[in-house]
py3Dmol code that shows the C-alpha trace and the ligand (Angstrom):
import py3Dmol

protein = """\
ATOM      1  CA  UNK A   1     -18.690   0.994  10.950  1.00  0.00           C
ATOM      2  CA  UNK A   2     -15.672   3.510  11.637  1.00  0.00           C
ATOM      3  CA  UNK A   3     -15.481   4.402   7.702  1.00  0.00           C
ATOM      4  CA  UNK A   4     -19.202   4.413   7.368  1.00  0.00           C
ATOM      5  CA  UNK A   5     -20.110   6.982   4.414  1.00  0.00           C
ATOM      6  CA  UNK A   6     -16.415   7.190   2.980  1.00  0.00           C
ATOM      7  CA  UNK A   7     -15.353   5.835  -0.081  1.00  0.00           C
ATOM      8  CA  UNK A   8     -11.277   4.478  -0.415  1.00  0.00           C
ATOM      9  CA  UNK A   9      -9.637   4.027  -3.113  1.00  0.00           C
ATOM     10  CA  UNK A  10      -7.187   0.847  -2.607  1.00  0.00           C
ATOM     11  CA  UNK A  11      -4.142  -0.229  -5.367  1.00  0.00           C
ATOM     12  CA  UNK A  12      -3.065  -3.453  -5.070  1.00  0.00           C
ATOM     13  CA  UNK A  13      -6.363  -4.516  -3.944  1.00  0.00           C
ATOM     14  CA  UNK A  14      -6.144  -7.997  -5.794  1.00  0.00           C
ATOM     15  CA  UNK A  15      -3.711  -9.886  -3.542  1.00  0.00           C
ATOM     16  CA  UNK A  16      -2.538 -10.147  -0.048  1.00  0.00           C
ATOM     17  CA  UNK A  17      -2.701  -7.044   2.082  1.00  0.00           C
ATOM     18  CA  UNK A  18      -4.236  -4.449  -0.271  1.00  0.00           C
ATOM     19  CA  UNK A  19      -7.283  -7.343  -0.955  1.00  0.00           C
ATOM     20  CA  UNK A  20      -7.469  -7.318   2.896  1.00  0.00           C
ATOM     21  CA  UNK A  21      -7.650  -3.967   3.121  1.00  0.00           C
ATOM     22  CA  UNK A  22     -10.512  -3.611   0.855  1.00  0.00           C
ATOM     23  CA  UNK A  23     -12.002  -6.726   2.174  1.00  0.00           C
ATOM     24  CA  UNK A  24     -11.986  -4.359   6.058  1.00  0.00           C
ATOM     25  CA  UNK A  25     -12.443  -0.856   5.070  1.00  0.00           C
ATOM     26  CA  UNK A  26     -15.757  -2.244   2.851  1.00  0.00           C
ATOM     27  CA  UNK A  27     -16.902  -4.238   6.190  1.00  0.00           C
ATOM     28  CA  UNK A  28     -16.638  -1.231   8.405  1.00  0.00           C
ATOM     29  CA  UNK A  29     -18.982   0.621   6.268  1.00  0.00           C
ATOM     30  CA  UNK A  30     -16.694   2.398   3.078  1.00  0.00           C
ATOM     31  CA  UNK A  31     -17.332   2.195  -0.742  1.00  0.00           C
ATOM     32  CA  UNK A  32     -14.599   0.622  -2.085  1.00  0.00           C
ATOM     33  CA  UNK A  33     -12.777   1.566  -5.526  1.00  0.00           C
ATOM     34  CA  UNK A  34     -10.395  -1.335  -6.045  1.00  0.00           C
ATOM     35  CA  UNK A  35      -7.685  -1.205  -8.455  1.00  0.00           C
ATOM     36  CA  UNK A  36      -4.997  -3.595  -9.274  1.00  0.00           C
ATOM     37  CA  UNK A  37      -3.048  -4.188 -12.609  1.00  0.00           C
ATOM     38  CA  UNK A  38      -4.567  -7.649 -12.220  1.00  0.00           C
ATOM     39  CA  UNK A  39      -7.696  -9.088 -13.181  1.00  0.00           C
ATOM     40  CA  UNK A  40      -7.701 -10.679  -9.571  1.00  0.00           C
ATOM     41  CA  UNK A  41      -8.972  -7.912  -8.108  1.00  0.00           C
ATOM     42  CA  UNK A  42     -12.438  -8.474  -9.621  1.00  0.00           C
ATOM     43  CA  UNK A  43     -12.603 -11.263  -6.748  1.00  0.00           C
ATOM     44  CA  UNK A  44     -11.972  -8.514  -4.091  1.00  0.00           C
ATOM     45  CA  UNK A  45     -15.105  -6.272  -5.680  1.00  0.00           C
ATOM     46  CA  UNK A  46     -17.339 -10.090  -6.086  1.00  0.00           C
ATOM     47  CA  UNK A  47     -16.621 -10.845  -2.729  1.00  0.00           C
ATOM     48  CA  UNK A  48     -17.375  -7.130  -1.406  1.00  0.00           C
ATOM     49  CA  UNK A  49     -20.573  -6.506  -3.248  1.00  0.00           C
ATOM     50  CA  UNK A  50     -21.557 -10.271  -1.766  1.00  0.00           C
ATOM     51  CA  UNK A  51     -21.611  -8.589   1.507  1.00  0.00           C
ATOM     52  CA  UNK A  52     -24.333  -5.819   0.335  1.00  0.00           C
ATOM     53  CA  UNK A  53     -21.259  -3.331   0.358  1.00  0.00           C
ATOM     54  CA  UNK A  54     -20.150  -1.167  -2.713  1.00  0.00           C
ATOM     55  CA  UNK A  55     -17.509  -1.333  -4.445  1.00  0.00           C
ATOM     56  CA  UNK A  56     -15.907  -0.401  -8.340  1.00  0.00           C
ATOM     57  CA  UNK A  57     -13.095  -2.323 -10.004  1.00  0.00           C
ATOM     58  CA  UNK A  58     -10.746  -0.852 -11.987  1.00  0.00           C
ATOM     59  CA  UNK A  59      -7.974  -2.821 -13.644  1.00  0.00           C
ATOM     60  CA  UNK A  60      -4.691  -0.424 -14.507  1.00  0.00           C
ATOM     61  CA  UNK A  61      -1.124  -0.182 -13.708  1.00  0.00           C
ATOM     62  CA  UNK A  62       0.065   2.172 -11.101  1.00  0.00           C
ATOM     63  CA  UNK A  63       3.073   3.208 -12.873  1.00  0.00           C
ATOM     64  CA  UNK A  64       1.043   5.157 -15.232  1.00  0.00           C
ATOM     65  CA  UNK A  65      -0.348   8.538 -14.761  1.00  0.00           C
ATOM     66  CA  UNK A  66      -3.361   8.017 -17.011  1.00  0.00           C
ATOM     67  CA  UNK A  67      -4.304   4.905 -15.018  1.00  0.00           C
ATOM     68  CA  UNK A  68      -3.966   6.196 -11.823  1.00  0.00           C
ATOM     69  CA  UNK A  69      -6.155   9.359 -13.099  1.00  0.00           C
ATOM     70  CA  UNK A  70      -8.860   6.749 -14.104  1.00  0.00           C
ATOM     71  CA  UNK A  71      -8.918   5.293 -10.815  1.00  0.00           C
ATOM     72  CA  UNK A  72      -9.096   8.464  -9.121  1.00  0.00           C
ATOM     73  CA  UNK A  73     -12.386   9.474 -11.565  1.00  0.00           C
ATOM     74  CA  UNK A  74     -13.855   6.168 -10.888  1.00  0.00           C
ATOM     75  CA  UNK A  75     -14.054   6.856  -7.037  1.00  0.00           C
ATOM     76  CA  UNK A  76     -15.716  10.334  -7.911  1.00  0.00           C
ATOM     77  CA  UNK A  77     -17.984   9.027 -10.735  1.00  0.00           C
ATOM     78  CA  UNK A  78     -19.262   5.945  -8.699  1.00  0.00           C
ATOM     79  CA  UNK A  79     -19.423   7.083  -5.365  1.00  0.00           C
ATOM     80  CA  UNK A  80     -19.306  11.130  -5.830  1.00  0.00           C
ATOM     81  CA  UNK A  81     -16.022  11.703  -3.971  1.00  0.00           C
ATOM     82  CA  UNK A  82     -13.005  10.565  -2.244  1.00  0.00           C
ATOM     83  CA  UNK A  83     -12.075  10.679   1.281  1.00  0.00           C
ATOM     84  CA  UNK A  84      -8.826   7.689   1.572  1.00  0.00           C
ATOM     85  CA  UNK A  85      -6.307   6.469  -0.864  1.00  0.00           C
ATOM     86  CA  UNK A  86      -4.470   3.270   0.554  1.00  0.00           C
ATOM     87  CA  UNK A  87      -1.462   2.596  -1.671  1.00  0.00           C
ATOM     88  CA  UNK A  88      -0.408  -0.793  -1.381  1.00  0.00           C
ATOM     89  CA  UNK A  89       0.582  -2.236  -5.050  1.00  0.00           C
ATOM     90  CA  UNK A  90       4.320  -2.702  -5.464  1.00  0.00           C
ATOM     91  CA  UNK A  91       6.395  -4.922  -7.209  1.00  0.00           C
ATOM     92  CA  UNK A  92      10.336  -6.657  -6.285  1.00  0.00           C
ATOM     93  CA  UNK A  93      13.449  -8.383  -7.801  1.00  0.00           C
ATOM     94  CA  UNK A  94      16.239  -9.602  -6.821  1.00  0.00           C
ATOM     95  CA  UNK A  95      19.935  -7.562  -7.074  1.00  0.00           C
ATOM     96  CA  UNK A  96      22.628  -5.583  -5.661  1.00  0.00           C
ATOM     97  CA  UNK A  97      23.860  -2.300  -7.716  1.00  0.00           C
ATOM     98  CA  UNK A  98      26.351  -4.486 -10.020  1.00  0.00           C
ATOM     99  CA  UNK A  99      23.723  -7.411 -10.588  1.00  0.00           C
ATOM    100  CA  UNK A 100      20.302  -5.653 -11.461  1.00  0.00           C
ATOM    101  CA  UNK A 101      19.736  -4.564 -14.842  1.00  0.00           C
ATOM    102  CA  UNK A 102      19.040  -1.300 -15.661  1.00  0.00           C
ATOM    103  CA  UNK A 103      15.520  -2.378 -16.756  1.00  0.00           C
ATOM    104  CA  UNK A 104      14.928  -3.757 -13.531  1.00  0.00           C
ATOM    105  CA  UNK A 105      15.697  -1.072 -11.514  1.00  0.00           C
ATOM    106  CA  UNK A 106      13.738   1.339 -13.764  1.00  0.00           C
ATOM    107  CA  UNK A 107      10.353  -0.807 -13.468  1.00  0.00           C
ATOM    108  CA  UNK A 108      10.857  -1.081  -9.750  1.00  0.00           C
ATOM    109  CA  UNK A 109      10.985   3.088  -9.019  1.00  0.00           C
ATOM    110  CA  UNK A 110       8.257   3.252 -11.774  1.00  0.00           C
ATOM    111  CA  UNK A 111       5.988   0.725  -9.759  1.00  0.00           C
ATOM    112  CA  UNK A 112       6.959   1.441  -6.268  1.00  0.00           C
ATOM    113  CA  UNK A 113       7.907   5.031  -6.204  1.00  0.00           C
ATOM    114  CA  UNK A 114       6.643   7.172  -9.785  1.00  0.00           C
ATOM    115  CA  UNK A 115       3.013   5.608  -8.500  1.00  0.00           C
ATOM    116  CA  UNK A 116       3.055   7.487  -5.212  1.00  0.00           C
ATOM    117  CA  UNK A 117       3.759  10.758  -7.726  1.00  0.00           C
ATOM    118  CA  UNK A 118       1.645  10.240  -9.921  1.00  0.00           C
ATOM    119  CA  UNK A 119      -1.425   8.624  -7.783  1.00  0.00           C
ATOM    120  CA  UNK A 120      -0.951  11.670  -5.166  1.00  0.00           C
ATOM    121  CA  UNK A 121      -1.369  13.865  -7.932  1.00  0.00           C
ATOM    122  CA  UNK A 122      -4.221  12.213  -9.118  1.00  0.00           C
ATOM    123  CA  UNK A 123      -6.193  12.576  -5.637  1.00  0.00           C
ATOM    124  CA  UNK A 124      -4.946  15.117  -3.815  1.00  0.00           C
ATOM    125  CA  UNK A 125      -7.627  17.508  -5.809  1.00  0.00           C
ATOM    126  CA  UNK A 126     -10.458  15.345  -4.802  1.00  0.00           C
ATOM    127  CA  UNK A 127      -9.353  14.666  -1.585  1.00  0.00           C
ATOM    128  CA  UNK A 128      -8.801  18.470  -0.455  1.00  0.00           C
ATOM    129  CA  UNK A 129     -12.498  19.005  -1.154  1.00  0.00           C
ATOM    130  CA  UNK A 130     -13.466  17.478   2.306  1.00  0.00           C
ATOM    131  CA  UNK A 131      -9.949  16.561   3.912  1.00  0.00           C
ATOM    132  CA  UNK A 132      -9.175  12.876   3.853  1.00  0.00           C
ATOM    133  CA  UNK A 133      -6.319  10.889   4.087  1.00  0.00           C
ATOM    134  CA  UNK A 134      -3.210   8.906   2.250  1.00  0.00           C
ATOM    135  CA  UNK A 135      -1.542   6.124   3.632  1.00  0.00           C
ATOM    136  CA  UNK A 136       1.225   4.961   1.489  1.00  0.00           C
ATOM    137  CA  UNK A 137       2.298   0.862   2.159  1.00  0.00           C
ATOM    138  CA  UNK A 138       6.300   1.094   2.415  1.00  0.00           C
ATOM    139  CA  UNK A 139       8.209  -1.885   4.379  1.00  0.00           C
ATOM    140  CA  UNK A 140      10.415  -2.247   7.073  1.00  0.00           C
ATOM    141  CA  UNK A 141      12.798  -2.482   4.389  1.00  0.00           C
ATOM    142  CA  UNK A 142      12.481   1.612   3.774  1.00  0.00           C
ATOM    143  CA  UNK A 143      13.601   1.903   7.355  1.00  0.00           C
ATOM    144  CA  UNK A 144      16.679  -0.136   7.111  1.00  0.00           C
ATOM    145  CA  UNK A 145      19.128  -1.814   4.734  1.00  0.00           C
ATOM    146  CA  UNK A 146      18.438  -5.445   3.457  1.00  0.00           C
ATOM    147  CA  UNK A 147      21.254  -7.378   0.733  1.00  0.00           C
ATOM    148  CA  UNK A 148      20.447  -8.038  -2.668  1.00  0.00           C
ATOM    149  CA  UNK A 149      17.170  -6.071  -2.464  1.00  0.00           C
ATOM    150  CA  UNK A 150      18.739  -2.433  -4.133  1.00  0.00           C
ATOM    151  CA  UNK A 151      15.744  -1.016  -6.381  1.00  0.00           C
ATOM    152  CA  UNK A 152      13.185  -1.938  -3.761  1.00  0.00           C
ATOM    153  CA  UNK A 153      14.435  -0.650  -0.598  1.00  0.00           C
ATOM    154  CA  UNK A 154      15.786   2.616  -2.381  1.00  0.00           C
ATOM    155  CA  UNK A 155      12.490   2.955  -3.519  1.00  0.00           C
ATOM    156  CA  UNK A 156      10.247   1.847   0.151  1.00  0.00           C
ATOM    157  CA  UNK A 157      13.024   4.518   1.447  1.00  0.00           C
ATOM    158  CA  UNK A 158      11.913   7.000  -0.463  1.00  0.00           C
ATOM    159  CA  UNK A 159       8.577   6.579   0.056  1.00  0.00           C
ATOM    160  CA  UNK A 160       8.117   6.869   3.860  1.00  0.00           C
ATOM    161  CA  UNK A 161      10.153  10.425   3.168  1.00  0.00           C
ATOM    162  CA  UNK A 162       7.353  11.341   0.552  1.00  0.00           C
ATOM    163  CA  UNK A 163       5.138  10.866   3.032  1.00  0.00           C
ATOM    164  CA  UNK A 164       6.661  13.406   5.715  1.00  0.00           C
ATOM    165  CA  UNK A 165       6.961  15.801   3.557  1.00  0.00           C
ATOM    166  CA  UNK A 166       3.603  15.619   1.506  1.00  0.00           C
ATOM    167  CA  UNK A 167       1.860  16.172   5.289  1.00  0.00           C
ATOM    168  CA  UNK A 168       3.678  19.458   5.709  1.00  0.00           C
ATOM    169  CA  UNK A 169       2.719  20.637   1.603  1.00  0.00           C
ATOM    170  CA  UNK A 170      -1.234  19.432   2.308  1.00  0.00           C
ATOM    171  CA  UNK A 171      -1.894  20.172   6.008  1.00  0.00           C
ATOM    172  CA  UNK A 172      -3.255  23.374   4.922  1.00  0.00           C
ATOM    173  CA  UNK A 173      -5.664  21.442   2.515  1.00  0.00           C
ATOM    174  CA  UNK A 174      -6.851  19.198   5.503  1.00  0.00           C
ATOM    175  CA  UNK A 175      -5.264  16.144   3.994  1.00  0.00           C
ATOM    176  CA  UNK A 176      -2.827  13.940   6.577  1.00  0.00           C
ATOM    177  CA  UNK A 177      -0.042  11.885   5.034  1.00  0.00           C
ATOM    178  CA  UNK A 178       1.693   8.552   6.296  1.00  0.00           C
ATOM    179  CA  UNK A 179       3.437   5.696   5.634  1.00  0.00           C
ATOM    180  CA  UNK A 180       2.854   2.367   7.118  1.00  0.00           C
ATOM    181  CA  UNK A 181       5.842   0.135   7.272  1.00  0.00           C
ATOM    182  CA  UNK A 182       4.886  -4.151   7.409  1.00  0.00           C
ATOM    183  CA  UNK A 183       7.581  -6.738   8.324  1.00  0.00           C
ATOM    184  CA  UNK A 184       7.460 -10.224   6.249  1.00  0.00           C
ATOM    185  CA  UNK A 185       3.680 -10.220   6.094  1.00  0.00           C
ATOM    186  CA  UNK A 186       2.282 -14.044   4.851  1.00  0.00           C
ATOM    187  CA  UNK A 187       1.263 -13.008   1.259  1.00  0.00           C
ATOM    188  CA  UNK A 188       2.189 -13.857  -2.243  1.00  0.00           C
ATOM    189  CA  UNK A 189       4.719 -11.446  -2.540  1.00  0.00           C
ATOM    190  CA  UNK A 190       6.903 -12.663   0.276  1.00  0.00           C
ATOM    191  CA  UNK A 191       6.410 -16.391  -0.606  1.00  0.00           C
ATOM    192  CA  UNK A 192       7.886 -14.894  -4.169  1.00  0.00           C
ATOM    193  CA  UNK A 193      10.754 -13.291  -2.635  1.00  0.00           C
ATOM    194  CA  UNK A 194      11.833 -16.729  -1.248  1.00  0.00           C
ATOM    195  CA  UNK A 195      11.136 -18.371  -4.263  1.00  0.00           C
ATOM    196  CA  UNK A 196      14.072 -15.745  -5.846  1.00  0.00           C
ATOM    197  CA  UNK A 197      16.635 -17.971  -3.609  1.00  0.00           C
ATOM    198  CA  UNK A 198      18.924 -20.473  -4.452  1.00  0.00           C
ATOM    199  CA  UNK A 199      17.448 -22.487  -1.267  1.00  0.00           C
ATOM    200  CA  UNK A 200      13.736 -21.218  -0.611  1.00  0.00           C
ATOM    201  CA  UNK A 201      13.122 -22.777   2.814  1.00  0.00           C
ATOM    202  CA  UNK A 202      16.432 -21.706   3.863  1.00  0.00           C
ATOM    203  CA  UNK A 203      15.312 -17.909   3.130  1.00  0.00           C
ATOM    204  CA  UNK A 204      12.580 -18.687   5.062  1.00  0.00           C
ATOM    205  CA  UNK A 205      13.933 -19.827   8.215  1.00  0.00           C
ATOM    206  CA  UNK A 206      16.424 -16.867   7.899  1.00  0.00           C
ATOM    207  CA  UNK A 207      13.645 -14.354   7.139  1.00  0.00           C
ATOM    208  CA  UNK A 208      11.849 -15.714  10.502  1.00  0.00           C
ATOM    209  CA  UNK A 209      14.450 -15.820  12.413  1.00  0.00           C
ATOM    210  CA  UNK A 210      14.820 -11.704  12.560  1.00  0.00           C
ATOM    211  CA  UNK A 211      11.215 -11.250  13.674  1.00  0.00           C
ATOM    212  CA  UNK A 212      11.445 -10.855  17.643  1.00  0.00           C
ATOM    213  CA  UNK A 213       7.603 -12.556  17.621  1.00  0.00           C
ATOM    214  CA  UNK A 214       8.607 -15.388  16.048  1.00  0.00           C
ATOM    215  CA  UNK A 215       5.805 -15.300  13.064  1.00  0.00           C
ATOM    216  CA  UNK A 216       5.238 -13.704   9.993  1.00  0.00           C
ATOM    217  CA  UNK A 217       2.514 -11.364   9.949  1.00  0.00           C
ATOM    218  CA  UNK A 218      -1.067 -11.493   8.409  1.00  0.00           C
ATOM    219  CA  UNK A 219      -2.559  -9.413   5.957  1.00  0.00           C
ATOM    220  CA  UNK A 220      -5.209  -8.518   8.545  1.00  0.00           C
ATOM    221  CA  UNK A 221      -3.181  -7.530  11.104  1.00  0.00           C
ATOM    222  CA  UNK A 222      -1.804  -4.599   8.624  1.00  0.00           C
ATOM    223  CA  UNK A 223      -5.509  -4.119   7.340  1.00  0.00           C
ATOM    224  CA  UNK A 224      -6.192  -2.897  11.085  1.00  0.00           C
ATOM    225  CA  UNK A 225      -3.178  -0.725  11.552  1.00  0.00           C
ATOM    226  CA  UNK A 226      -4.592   0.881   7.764  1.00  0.00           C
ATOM    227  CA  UNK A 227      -7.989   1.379   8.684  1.00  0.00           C
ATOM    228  CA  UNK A 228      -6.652   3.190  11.896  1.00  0.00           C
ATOM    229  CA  UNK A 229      -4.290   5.463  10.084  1.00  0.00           C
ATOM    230  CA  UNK A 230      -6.928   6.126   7.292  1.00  0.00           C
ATOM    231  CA  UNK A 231      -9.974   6.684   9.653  1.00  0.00           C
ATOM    232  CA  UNK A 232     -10.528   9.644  11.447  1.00  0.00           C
ATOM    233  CA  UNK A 233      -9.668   7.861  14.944  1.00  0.00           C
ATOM    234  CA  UNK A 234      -6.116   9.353  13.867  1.00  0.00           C
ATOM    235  CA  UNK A 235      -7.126  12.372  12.897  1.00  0.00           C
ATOM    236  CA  UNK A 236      -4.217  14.153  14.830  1.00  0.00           C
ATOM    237  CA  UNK A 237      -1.440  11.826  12.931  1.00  0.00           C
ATOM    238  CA  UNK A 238       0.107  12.712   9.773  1.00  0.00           C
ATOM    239  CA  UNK A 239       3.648  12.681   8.867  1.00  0.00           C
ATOM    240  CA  UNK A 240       4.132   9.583  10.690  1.00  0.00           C
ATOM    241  CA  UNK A 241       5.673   6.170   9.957  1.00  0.00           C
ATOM    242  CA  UNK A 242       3.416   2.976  11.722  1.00  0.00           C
ATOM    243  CA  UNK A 243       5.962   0.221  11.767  1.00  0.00           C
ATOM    244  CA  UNK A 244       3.861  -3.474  12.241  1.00  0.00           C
ATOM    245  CA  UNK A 245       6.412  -5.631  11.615  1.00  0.00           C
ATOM    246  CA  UNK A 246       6.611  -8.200  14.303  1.00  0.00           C
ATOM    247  CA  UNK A 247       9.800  -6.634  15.828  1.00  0.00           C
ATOM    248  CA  UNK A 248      12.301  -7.040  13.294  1.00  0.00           C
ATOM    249  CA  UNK A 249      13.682  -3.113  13.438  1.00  0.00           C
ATOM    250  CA  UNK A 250      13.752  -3.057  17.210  1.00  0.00           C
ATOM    251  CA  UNK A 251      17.130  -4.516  17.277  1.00  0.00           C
TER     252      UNK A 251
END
"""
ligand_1 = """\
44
NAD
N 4.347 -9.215 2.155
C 5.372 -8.667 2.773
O 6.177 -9.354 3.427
C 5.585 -7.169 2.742
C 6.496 -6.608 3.627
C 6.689 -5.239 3.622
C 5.970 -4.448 2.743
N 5.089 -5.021 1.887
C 4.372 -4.132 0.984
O 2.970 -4.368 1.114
C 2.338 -4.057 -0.119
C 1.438 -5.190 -0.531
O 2.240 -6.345 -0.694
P 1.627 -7.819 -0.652
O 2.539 -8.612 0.190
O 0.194 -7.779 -0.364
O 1.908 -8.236 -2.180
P 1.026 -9.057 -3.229
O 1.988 -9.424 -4.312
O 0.246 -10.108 -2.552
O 0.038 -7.923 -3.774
C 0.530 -6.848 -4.517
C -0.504 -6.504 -5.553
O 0.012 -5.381 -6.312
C -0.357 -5.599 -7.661
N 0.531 -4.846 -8.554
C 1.822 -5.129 -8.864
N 2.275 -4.254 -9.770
C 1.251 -3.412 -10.033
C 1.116 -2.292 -10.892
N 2.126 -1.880 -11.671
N -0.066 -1.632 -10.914
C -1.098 -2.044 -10.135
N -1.029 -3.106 -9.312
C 0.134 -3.782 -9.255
C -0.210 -7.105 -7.867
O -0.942 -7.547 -9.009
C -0.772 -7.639 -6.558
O -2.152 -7.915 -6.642
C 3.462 -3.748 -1.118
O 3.615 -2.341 -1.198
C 4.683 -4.364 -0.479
O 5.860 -3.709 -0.867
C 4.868 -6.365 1.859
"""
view = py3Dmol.view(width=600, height=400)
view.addModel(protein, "pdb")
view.setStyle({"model": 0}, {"cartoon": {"style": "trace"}})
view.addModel(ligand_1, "xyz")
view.setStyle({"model": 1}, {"stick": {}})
view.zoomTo()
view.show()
């Protein structure tokens, strides 16, 4: 029970690591808002409330300030406040600067960077009321460069730098700020991202090969390093960058 009492709000809660996220902070004792631009994430809430846990659903797209303002009423509303916002929904495509189209590159900064904006902006209110946290999902791939990947690691980049410096604007309203950077994690979206090559398995094999442990990661491995960063066991860490990603920037 190390959230016991708190209510999270979780994007992206309808697949892979935000779902497992929910799925742990709602087991150690939270009320769980879960959002998603999905109708999947109504499984997440089913499965939570199954456990005798709470939880509210609400189905909007991140990359849309009036959305992201529902989802922040819904936590205070259902559950009376807000102590955690765990931003994990994010979208890719494929491309280098002279193959992505404009369109593309616009959707991916809406999805993966204009959220953090405008969901921050949404909570930061209701979270200064009694302190809490923000832990913003980036990758590995906001730490260093990756080919054919433009939009989304320009975007993960920019992200784990919004973090830094939204800890030094909201220390003062007891709110701590970080980023938590996976490696190729065993979800949907990564079995995608292979799917995007000419040769799949190929990608694969290439992908594992730059992870020093020799494995992709698991959703729950980066639900634990979340619920750390989100709980008060870290209450001294904000402005910080968790990287869980098997090895891969160590080199
Ligand atoms: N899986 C990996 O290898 C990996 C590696 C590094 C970082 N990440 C990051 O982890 C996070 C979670 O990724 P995942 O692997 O669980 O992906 P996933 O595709 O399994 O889940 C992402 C969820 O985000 C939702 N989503 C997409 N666009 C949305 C929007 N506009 N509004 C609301 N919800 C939206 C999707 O419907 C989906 O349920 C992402 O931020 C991703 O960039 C993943």
């Amino acid at each position: 029970m190390r959230v016991q009492g708190k209510t999270v709000l979780v994007t992206g809660a309808g697949s892979g690591i935000g779902r497992a996220i929910a799925l742990l902070f709602a087991v150690e004792g939270a009320s769980v808002v879960a959002s998603d631009i999905s109708d999947n994430v109504v499984q997440t809430v089913e499965q939570i409330r199954a456990q005798g846990r709470q939880a509210a659903v609400v189905i909007g797209d991140v990359g849309d300030q009036s959305a992201c303002n529902q989802m922040v009423n819904t936590a205070l509303e259902s559950f009376g406040g807000l102590h955690a916002v765990i931003h994990a929904a994010a979208i890719s495509r494929k491309g280098t600067v002279t193959t992505m189209k404009e369109e593309d590159w616009l959707d991916i900064l809406n999805v993966n960077l204009n959220s953090v904006f405008y969901l921050s902006k949404a909570a930061v209110p209701l979270l200064s009321r009694e302190g809490g946290a923000i832990l913003f999902i980036a990758s590995q791939l906001g730490l260093v460069g990756t080919q054919d990947s433009i939009a989304y690691s320009a975007a993960k980049g920019a992200v784990v730098n919004m973090a830094r410096s939204m800890a030094l604007d909201h220390a003062q309203d007891g709110i701590r700020v970080n980023s938590l950077c996976p490696g190729p994690v065993d979800t949907p979206f990564l079995h995608a991202s292979f799917l995007r090559q000419a040769d799949p398995e190929r990608a694969r094999m290439l992908s594992l090969d730059k992870i020093p442990l020799g494995r992709f990661g698991t959703s729950q491995e980066i639900a634990n390093a979340a619920l750390f960063l989100a709980s008060d066991e870290a209450s001294f860490i904000t402005g910080a960058t968790l990287v869980a990603d098997g090895g891969y920037t160590a080199r």
